[in-house]
MARSERO-146595 format. One record per atom (N, C-alpha, C): x, y, z; residue in one letter. Coordinates in steps of 0.05 Angstrom, whole numbers, padded with zeros to 5 digits, always signed. Layout:
REM residues N
XYZA;...
***
This chain:
REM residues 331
+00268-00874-00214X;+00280-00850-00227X;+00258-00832-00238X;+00238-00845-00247X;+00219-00825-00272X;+00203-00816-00241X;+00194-00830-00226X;+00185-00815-00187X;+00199-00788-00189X;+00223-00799-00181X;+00245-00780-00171X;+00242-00748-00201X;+00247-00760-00209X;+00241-00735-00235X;+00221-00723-00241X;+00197-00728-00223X;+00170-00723-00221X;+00168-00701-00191X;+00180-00710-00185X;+00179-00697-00152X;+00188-00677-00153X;+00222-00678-00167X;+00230-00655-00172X;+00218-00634-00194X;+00204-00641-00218X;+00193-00628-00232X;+00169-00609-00220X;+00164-00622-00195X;+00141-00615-00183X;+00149-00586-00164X;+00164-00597-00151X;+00186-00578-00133X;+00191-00557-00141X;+00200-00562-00164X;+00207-00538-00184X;+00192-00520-00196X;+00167-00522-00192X;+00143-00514-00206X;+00128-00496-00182X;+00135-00513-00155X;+00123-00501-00128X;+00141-00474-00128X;+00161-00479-00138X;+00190-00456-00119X;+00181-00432-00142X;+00177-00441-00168X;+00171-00420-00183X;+00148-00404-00184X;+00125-00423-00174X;+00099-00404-00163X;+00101-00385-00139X;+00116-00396-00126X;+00117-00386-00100X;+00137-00354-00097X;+00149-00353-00117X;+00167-00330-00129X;+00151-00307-00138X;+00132-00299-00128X;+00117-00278-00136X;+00109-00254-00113X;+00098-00233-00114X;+00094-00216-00091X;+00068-00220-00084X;+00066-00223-00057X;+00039-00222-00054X;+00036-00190-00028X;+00002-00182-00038X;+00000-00154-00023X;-00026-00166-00011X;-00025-00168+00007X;-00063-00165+00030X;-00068-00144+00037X;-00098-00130+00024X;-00103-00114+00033X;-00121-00118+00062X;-00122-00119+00083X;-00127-00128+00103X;-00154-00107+00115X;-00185-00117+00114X;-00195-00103+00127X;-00198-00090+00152X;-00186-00064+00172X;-00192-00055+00192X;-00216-00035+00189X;-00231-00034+00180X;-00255-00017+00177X;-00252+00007+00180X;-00243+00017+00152X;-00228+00049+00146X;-00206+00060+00152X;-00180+00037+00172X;-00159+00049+00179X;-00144+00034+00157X;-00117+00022+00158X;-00103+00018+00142X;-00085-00004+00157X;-00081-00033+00137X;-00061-00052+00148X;-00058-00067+00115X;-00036-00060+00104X;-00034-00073+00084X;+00005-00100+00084X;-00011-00119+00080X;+00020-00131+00085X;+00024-00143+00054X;+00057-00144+00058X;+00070-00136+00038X;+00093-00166+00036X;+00085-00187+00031X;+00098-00213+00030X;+00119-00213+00008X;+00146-00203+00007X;+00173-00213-00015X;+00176-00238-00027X;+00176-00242-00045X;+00187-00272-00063X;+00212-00283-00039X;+00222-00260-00026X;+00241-00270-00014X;+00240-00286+00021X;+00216-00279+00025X;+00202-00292+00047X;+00191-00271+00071X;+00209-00251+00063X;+00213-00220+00078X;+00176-00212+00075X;+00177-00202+00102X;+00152-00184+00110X;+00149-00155+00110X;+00133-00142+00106X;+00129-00111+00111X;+00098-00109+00112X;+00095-00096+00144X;+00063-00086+00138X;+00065-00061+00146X;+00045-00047+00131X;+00045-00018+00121X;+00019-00012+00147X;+00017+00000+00174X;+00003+00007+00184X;-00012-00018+00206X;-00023-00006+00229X;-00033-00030+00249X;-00061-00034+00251X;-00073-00019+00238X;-00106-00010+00236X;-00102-00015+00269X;-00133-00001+00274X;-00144+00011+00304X;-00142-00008+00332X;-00134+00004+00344X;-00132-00010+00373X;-00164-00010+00382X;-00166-00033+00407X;-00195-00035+00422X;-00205-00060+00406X;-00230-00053+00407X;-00250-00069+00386X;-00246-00105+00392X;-00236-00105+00415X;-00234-00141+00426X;-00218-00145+00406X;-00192-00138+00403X;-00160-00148+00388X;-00180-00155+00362X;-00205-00137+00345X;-00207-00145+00324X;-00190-00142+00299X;-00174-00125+00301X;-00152-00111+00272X;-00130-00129+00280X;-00122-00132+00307X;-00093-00149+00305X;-00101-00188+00294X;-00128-00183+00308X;-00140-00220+00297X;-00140-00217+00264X;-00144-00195+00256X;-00151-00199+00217X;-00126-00201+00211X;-00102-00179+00216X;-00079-00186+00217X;-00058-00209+00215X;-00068-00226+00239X;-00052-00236+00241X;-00056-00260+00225X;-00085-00268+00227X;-00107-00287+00201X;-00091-00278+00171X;-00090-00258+00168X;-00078-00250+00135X;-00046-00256+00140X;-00038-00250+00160X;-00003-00265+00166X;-00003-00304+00163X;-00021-00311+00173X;-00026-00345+00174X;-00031-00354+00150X;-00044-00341+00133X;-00053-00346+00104X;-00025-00337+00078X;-00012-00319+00094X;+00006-00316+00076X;+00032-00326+00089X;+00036-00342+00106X;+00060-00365+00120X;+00075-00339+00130X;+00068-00323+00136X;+00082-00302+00150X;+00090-00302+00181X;+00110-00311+00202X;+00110-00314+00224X;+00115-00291+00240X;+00132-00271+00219X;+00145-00245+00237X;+00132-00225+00213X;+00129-00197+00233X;+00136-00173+00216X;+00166-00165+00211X;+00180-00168+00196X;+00211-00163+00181X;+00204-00124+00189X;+00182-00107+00175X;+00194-00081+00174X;+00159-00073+00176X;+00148-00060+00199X;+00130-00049+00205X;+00130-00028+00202X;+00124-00014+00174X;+00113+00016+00162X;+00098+00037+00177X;+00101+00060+00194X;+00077+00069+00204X;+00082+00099+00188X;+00051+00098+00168X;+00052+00116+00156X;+00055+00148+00160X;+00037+00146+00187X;+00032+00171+00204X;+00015+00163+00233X;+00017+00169+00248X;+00014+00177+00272X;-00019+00187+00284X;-00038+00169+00274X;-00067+00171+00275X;-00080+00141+00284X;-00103+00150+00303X;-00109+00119+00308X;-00121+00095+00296X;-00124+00102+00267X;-00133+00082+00248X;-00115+00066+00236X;-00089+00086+00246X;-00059+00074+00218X;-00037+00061+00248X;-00038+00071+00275X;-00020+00055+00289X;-00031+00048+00317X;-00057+00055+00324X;-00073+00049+00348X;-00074+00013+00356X;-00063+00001+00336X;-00069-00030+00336X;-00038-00036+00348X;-00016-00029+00353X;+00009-00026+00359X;+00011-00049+00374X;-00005-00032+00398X;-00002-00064+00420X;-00009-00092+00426X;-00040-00082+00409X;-00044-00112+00406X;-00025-00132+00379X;-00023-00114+00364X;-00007-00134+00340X;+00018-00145+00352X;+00032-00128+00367X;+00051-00144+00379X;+00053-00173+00394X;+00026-00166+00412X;+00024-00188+00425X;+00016-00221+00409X;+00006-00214+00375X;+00001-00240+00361X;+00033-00251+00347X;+00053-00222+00345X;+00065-00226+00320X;+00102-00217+00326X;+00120-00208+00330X;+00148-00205+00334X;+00146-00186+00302X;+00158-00160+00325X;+00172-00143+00298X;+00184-00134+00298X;+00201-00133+00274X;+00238-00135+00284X;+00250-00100+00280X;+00236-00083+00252X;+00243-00062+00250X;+00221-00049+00246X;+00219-00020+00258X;+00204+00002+00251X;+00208+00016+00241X;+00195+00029+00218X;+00202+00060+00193X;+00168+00072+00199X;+00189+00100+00199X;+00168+00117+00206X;+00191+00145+00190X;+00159+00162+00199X;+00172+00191+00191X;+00184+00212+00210X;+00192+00198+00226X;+00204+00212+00259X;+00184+00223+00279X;+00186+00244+00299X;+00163+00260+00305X;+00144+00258+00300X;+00125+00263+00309X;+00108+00265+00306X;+00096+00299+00307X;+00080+00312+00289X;+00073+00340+00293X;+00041+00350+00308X;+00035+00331+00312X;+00013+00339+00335X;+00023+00331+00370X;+00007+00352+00378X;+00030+00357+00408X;-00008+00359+00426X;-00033+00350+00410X;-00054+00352+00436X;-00042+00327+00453X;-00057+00320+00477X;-00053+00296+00498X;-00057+00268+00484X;-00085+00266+00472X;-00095+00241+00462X;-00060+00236+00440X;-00056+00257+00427X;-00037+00248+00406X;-00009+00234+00426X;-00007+00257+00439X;+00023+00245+00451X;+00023+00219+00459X;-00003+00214+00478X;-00010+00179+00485X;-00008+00162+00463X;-00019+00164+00442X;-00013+00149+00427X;+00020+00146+00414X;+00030+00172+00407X;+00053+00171+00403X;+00077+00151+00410X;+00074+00156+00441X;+00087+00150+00465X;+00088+00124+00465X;+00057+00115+00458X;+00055+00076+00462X;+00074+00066+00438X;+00070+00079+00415X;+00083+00060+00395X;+00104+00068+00397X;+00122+00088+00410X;+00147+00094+00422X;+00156+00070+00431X;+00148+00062+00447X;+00150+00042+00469X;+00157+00011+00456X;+00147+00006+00440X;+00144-00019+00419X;+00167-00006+00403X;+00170+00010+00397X;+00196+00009+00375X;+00220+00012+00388X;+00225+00020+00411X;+00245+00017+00417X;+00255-00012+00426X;+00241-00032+00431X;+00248-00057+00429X;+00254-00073+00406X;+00254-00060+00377X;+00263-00068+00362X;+00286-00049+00341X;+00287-00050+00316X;+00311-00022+00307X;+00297-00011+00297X;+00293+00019+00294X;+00286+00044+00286X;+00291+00055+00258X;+00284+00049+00242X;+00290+00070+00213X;+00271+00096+00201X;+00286+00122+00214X;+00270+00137+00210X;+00274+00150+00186X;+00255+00139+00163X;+00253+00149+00128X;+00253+00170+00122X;+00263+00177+00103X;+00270+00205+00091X;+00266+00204+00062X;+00250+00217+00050X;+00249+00219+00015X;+00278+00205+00000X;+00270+00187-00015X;+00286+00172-00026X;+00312+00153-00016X;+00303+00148+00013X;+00306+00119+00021X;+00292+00099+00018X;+00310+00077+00010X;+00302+00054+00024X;+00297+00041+00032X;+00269+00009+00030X;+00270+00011+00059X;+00280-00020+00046X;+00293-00030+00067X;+00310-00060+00047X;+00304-00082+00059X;+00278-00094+00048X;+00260-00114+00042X;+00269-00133+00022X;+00292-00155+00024X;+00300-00177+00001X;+00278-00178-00016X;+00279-00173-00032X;+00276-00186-00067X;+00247-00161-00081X;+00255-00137-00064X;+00239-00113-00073X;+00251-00097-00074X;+00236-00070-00084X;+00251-00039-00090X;+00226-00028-00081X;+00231-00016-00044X;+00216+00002-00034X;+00225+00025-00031X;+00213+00036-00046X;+00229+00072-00047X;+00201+00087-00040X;+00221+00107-00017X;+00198+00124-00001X;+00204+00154-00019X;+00178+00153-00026X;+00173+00179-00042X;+00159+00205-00018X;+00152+00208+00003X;+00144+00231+00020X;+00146+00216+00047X;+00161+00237+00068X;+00162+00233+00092X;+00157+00263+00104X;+00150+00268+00124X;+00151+00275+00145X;+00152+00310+00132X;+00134+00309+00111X;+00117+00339+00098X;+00132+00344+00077X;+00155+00326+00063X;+00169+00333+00046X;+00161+00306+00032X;+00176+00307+00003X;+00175+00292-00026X;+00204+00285-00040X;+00211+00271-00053X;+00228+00267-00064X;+00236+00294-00075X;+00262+00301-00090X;+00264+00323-00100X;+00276+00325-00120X;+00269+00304-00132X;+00274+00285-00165X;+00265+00262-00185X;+00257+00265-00198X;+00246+00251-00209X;+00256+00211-00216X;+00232+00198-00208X;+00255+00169-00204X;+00259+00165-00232X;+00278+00142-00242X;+00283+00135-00272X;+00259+00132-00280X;+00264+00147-00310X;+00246+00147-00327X;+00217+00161-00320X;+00222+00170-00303X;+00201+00188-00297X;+00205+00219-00293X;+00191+00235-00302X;+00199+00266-00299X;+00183+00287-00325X;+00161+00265-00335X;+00144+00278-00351X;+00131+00298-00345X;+00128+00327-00358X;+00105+00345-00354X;+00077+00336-00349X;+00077+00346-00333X;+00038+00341-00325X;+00021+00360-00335X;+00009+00356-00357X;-00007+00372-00373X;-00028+00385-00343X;-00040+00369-00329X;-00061+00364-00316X;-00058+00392-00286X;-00035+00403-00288X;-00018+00415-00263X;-00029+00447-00272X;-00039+00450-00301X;-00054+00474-00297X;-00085+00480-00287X;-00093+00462-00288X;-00118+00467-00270X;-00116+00455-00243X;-00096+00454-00225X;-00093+00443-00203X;-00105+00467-00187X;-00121+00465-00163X;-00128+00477-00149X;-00128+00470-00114X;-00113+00474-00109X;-00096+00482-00081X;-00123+00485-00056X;-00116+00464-00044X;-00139+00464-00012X;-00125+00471+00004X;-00135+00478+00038X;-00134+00487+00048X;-00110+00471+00064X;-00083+00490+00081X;-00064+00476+00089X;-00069+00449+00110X;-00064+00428+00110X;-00061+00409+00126X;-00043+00406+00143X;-00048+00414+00177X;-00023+00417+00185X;-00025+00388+00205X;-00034+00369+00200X;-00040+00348+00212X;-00011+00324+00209X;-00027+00304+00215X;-00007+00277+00212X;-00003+00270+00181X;-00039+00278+00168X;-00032+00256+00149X;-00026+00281+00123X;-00012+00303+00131X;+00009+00313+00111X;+00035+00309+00115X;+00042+00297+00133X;+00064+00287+00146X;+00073+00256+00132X;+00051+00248+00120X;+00044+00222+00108X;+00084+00202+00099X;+00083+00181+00103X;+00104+00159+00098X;+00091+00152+00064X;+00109+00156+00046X;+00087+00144+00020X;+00114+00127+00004X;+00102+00099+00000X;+00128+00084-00015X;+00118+00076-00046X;+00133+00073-00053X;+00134+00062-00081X;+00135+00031-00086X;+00127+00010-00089X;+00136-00015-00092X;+00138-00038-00117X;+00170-00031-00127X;+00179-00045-00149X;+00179-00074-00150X;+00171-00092-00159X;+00182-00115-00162X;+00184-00126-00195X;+00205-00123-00204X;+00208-00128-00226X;+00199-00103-00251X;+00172-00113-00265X;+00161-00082-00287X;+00130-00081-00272X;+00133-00098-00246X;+00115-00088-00230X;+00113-00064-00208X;+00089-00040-00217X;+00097-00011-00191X;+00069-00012-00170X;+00067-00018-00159X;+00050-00012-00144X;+00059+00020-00119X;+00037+00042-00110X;+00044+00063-00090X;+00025+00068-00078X;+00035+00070-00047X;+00015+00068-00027X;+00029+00098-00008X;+00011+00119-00015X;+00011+00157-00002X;+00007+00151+00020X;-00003+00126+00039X;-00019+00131+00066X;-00037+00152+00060X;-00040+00170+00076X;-00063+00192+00081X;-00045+00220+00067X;-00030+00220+00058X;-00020+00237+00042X;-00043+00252+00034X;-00039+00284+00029X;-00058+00306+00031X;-00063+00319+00003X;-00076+00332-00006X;-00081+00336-00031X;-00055+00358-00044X;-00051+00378-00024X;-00026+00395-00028X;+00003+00382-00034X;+00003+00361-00019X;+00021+00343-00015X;+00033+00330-00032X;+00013+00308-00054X;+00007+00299-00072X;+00007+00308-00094X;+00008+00341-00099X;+00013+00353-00125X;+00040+00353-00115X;+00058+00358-00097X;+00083+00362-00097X;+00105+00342-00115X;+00091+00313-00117X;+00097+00288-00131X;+00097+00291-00161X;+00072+00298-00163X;+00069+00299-00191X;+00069+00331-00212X;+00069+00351-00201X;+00068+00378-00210X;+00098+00394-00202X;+00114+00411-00225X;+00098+00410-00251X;+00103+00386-00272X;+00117+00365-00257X;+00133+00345-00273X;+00121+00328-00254X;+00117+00294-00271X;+00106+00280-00258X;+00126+00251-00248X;+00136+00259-00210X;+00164+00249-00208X;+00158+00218-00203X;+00146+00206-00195X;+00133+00177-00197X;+00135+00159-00231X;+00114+00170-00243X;+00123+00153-00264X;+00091+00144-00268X;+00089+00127-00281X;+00057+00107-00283X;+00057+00083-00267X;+00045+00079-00255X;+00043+00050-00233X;+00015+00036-00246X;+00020+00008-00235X;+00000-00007-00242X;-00018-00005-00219X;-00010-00008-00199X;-00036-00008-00179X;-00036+00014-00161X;-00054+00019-00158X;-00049+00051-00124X;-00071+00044-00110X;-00056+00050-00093X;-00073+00045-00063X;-00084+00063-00056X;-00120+00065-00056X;-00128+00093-00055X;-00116+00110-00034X;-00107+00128-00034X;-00100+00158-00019X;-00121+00163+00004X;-00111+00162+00032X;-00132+00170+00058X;-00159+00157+00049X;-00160+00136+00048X;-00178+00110+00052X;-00214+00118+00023X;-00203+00131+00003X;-00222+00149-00011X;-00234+00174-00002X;-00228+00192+00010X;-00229+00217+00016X;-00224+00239-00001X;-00240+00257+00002X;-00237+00287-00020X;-00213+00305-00014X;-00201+00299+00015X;-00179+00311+00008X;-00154+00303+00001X;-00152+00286-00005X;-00132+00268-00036X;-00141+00255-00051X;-00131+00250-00067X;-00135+00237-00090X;-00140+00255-00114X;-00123+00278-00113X;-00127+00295-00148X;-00127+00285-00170X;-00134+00295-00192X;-00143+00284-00214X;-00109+00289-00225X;-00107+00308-00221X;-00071+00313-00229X;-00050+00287-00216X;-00056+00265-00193X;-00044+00247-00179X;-00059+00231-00193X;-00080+00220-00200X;-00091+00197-00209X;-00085+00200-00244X;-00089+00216-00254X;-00081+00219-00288X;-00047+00218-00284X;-00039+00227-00270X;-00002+00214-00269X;+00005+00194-00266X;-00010+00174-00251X;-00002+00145-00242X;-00021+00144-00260X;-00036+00144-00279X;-00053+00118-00292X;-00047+00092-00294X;-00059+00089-00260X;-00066+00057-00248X;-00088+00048-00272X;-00075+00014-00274X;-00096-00003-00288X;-00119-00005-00263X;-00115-00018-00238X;-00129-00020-00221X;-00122+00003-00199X;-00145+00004-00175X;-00149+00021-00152X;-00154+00000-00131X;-00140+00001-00114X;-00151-00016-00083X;-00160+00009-00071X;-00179+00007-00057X;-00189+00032-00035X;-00199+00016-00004X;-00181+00020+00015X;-00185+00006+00037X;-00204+00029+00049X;-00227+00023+00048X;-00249+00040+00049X;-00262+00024+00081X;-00292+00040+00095X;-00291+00027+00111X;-00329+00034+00097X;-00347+00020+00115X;-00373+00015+00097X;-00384+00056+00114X;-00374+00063+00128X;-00385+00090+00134X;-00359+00117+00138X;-00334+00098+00122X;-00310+00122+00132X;-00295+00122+00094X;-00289+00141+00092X;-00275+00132+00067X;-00299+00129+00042X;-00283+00117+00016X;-00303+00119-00005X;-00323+00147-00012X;-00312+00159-00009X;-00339+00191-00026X;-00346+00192-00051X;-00357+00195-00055X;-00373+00199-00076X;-00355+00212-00102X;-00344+00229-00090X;-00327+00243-00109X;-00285+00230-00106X;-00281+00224-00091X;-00260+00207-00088X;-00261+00179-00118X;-00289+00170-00105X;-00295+00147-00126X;-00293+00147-00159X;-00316+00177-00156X;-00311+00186-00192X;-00291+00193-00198X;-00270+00207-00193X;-00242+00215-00195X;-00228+00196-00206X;-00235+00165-00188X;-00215+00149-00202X;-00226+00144-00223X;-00252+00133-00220X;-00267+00122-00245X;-00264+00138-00273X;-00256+00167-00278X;-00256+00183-00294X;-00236+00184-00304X;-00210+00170-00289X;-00176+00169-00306X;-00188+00148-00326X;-00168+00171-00346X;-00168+00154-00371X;-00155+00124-00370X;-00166+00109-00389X;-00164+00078-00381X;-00192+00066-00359X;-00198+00075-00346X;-00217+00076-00330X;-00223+00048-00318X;-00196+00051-00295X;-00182+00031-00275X;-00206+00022-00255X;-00212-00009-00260X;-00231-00025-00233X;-00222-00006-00210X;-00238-00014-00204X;-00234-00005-00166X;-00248-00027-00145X;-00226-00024-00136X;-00233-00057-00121X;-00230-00039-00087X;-00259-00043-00071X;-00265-00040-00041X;-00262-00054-00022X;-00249-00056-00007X;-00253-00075+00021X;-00285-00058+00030X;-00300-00046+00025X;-00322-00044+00037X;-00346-00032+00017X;-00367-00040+00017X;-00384-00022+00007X;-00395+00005+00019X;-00395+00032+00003X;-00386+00055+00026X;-00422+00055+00016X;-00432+00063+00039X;-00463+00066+00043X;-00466+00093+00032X;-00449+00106+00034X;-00466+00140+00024X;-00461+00139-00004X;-00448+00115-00016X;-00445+00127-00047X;-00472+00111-00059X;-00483+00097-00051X;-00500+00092-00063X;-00497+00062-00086X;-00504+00048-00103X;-00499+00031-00123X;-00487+00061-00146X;-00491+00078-00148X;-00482+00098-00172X;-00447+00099-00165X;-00444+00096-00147X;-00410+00101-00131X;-00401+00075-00105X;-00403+00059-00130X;-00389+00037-00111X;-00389+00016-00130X;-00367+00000-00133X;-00361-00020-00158X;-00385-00042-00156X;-00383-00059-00179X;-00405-00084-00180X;-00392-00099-00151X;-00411-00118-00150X;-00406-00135-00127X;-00385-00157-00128X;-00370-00165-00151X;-00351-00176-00143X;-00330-00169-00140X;-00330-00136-00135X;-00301-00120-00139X;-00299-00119-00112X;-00318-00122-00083X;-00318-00110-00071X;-00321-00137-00039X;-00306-00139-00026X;-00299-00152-00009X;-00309-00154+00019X;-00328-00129+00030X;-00345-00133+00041X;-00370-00121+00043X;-00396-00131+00037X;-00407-00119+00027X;-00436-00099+00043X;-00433-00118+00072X;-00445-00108+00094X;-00432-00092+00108X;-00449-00077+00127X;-00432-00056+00146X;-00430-00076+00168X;-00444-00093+00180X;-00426-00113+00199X;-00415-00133+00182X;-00385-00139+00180X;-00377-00164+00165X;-00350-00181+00176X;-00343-00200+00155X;-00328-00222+00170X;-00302-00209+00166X;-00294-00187+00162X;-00264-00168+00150X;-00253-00186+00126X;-00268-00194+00110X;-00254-00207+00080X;-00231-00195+00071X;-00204-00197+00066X;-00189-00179+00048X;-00180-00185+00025X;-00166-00168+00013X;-00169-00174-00020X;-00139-00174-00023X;-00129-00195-00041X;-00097-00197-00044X;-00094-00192-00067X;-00065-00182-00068X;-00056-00181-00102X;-00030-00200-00108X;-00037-00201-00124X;-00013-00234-00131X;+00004-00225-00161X;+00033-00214-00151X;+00042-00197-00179X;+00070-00210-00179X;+00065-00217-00215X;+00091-00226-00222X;+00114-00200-00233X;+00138-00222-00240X;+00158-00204-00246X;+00156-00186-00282X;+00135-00202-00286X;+00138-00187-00315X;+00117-00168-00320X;+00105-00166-00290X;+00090-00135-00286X;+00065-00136-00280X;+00050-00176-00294X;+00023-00179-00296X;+00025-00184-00256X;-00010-00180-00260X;-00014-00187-00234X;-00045-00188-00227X;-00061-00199-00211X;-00081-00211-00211X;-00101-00206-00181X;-00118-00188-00183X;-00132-00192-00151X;-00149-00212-00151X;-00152-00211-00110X;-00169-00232-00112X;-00181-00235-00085X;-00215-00225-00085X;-00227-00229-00064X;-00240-00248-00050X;-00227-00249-00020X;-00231-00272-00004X;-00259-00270-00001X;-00281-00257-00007X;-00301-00268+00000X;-00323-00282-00015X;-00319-00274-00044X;-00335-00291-00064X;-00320-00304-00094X;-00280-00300-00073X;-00269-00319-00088X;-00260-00308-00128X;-00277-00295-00123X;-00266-00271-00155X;-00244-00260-00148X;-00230-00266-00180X;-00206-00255-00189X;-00203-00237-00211X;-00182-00215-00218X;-00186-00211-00240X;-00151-00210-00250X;-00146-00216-00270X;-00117-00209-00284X;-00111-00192-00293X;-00090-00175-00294X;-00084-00152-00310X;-00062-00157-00330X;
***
């Protein structure tokens, strides 16, 4: 009996650890594959990183799916329509079964290279079901709250609960040049679990991105953000980063794409002055613009694609943690 009451005490202890969200940020070297594991067993990966490269992005992939007991993709996110975020389409299929696609419909580039690509991941989604997102859907992932805050050049057009604060920060906003590309077209979700927020813009545009937060800030404060177009100058406003004042920054950076110099300081400069945690060390920033070395997961420009997970409970705390030298930090 006292066995038996042991086993189960044990059991009970496994089922309750195991009840938490886990996020991999998955290195494709500057494109984007972030998977998104539910307490509920449910999958979502946010992007396929780059096709070619000897099935290297679908092997990291599918390595970060094996590590997190993941057999299927449940809901394959494609943020936008570029070959860093869905060029990996075909090969990921071939490691992995995926059952639904969300996207932002169309696509708005009409050169040849685009339509080819288009066309392929056409091809793959129609063998599974189709959900084409719209500001303030859904996407219905058991035992989360994924709410899509921008699709397909538009934004929510309300502020979520408890959010709808003036943005002091919206008078010195200064307006770049129009983006008539994919990644203003950007898929951008919100992800609740509990008093935990994590938001991931994809490549969302800097014009774009004030539309969220200016003149009212419709998001709210999140704990973690996923840097904006892989650390690039044309997102990440100081008006978007002082609205979400993230405790932490993930930046799926690549060691020569992504990470700028000025992307970097931006975040570093929100008040609170949130870690920033790299899947890469970006070579042009130098040691002045690029975190200490255990924030940062790979640290060579040839490397083993280390990725960095986040492990978040329901009462909001949550904890990264890099696969390559094994550091964690808690929030």
């Amino acid at each position: 009996m006292l066995l038996a009451g042991i086993l189960l005490a044990s059991s009970a202890a496994l089922l309750s650890a195991a009840k938490n969200l886990e996020v991999y940020s998955i290195d494709v070297e500057g494109g984007q594959a972030t998977l998104v594991v539910s307490p509920s067993g449910e999958s979502m990966l946010v992007d396929t990183g780059w096709g070619g490269h000897n099935k290297r992005d679908a092997e990291r992939i599918a390595a970060a799916a094996k590590s997190a007991g993941v057999k299927k993709i449940d809901y394959l996110v494609i943020t936008h329509y570029h070959t860093d975020h869905v060029g990996g389409i075909g090969q990921l299929a071939e490691k992995l079964p995926i059952r639904n696609f969300v996207d932002h419909g169309p696509s708005v580039e009409n050169d040849k290279a685009a339509q080819v690509l288009f066309n392929e991941y056409a091809a793959f989604r129609a063998k599974g079901t189709h959900i084409e997102a719209k500001p303030g859907d859904t996407i219905p992932i058991k035992g989360l709250d994924v709410k899509v805050l921008s699709a397909g050049g538009k934004v929510i057009d309300r502020p979520l609960p408890g959010a709808g604060q003036p943005n002091a920060d919206c008078a010195n906003f200064t307006p770049q040049a129009e983006d008539k590309t994919e990644n203003a077209q950007s898929l951008g979700i919100l992800i609740t679990y509990g008093n935990f927020r994590m938001v991931d813009l994809g490549d969302l545009t800097w014009n774009k991105e004030k539309d969220l937060v200016c003149p009212a800030n419709k998001i709210g404060k999140v704990d973690l953000y996923l840097v904006s177009h892989h650390g690039t100058e044309s997102s990440g406003s100081p008006q978007l980063l002082h609205a979400l004042a993230p405790k932490a920054a993930l930046m799926n950076d690549g060691a020569k794409k992504g990470g700028s110099t000025v992307a970097w300081q931006t975040i570093h400069d929100t008040p609170g002055t949130p870690d920033i945690w790299q899947l890469h060390f970006a070579v042009a920033g130098g040691k002045e613009h690029n975190s200490a070395d255990p924030f940062i997961a790979n640290v060579d420009e040839i490397c083993e694609g280390k990725w960095i997970r986040v492990d978040a409970q329901k009462d909001g705390s949550f904890k990264l943690y890099n696969s390559r030298n094994k550091y964690e930090k808690s929030y």
